[in-house]
Each structure stands twice: as C-alpha cells, then as structure tokens.
ROPA-136196 format. One line per 5 residues: their letters; for each residue x, y, z of N, C-alpha, C. Coordinates in nm, 3 decimals. Each point is the difference from the previous one (the first is absolute). Example, Ala and Ser with C-alpha at 12.3 -4.5 7.8 and 13.67 -1.06 7.14 Angstrom:
AS> 1.319:-0.569:0.780:-0.089:0.119:0.000:0.090:0.120:0.000; -0.035:0.105:-0.072:0.082:0.119:0.006:-0.077:0.109:0.073
end
This chain:
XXXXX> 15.756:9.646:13.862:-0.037:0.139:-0.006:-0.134:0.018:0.070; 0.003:0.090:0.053:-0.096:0.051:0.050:-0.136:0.104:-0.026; -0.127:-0.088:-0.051:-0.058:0.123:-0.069:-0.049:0.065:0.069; -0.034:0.025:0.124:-0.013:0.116:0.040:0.050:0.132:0.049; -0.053:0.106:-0.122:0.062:0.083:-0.009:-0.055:0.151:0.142
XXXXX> 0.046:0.075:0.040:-0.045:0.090:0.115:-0.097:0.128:-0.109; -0.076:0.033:0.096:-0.085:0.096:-0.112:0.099:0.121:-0.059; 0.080:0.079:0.063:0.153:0.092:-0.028:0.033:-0.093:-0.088; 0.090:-0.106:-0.034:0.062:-0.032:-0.132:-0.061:0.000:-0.070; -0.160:-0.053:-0.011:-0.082:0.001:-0.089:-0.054:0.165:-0.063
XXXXX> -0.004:0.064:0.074:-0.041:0.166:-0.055:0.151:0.045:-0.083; 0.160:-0.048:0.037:0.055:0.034:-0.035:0.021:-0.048:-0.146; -0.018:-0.164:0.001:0.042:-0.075:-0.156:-0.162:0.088:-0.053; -0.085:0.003:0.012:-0.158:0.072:-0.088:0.061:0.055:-0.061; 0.121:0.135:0.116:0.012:0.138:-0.053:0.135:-0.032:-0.091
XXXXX> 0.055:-0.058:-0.020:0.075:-0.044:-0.080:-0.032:-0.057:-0.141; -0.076:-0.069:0.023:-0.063:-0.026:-0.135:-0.100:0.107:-0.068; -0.008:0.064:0.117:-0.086:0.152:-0.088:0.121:0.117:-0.079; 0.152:-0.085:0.005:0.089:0.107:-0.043:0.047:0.052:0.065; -0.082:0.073:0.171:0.127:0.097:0.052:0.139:-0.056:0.078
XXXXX> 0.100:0.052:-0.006:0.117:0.000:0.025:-0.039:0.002:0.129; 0.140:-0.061:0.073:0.049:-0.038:0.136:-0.022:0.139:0.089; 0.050:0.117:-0.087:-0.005:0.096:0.087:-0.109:0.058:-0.027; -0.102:-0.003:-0.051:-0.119:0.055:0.037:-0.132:-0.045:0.070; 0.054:-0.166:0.045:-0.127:-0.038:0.118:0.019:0.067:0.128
XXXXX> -0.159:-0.004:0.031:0.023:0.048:0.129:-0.147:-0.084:0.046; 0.042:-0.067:0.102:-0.028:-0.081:0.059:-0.035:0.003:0.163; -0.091:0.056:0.049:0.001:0.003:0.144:0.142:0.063:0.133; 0.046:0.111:-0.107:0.091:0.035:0.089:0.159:-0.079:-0.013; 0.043:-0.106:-0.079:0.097:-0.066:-0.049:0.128:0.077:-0.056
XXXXX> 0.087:-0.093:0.092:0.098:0.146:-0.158:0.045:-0.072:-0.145; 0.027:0.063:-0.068:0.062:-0.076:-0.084:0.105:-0.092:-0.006; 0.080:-0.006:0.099:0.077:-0.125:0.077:-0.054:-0.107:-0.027; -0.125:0.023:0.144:-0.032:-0.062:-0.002:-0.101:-0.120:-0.086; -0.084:0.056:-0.093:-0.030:-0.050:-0.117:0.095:-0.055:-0.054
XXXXX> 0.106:0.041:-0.059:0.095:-0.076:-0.027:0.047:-0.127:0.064; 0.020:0.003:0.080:0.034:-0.142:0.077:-0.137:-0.051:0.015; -0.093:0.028:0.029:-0.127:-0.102:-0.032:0.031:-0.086:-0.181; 0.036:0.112:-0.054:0.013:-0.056:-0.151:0.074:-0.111:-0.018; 0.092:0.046:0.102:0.134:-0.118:0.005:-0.079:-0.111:0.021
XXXXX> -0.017:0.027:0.103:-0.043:-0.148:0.087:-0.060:-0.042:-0.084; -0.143:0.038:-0.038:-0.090:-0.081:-0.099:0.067:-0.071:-0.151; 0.119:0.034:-0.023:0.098:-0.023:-0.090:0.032:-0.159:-0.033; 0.054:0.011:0.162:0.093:-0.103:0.030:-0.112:-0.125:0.079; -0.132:0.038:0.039:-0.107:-0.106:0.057:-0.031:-0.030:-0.172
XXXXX> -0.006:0.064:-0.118:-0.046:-0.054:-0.085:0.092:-0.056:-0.139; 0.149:0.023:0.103:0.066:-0.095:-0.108:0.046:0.128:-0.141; -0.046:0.097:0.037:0.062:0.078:-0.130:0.112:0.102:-0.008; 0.085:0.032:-0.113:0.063:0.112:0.037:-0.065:0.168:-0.029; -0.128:-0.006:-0.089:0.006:0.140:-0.057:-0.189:0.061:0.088
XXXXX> 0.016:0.114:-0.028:-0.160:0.044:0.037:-0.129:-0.035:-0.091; 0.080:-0.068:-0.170:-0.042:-0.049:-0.114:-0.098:-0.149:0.064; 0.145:-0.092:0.019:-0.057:-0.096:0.015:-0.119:-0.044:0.130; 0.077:0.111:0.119:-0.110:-0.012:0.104:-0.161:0.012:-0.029; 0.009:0.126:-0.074:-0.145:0.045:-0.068:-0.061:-0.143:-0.082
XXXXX> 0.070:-0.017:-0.021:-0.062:-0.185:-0.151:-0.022:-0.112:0.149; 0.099:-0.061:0.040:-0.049:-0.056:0.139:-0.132:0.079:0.071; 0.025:0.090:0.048:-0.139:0.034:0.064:-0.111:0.003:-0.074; 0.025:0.027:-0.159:-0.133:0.021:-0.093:-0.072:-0.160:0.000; 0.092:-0.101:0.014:-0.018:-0.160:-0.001:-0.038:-0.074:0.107
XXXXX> 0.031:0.082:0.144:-0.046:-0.040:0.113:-0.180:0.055:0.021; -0.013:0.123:-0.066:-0.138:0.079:0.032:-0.123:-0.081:-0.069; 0.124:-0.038:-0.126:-0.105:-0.060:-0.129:-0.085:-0.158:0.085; 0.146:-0.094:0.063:-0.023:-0.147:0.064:-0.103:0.097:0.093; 0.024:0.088:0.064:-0.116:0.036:0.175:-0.132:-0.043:-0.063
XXX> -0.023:0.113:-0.134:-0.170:0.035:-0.037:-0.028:-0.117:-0.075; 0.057:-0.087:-0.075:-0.050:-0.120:-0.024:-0.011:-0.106:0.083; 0.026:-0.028:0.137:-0.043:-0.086:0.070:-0.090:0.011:0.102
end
C-alpha cells in the first residue's frame, strides 16, 4: 500500500470524517462522480470495502505519519 495520499483525497476523507455526505463535498470544481471514484479507488489501494473502514485505516495511517 501506498501511503501517499494526494492532497484532494486527503480534503475529501477530512471531510468525511467531519460527517458530510458524498453529495455535499465540493472540492475544487469535482463532480460528485467524480469524488466517488476517488473513494473507490482509495477503497481498494487500502484493502477495504466500506467508507467506515477507510476512515479507521486512514485515522491509523495519520496517527503512524505524526508519530514518526
């Protein structure tokens, strides 16, 4: 896996863990498609099926960044 994440996925999983829904990011002009398939992708680079578990993976990858 690959931890580096692009600054866009990263504003998108934030805004996700801040609660809002798929259809209310807005992101530099993005559509909601497309967010979505970013979601995908980041899904399947991290091995998960849900937006649950992605959020816990990424909360575990941010946690390993700032402690080393």
């Amino acid at each position: 896996m690959n931890n580096q994440i692009s600054d866009i996925d990263q504003q998108i999983l934030i805004l996700l863990e801040k609660g809002k829904k798929i259809q209310e990011i807005e992101i530099g002009g993005l559509s909601t498609k497309t967010i979505y398939g970013r979601i995908r992708n980041l899904r399947l680079e991290f091995g998960v099926k849900t937006n649950k578990e992605l959020l816990t993976a990424y909360e575990k990858i941010t946690e390993t960044s700032k402690s080393a």
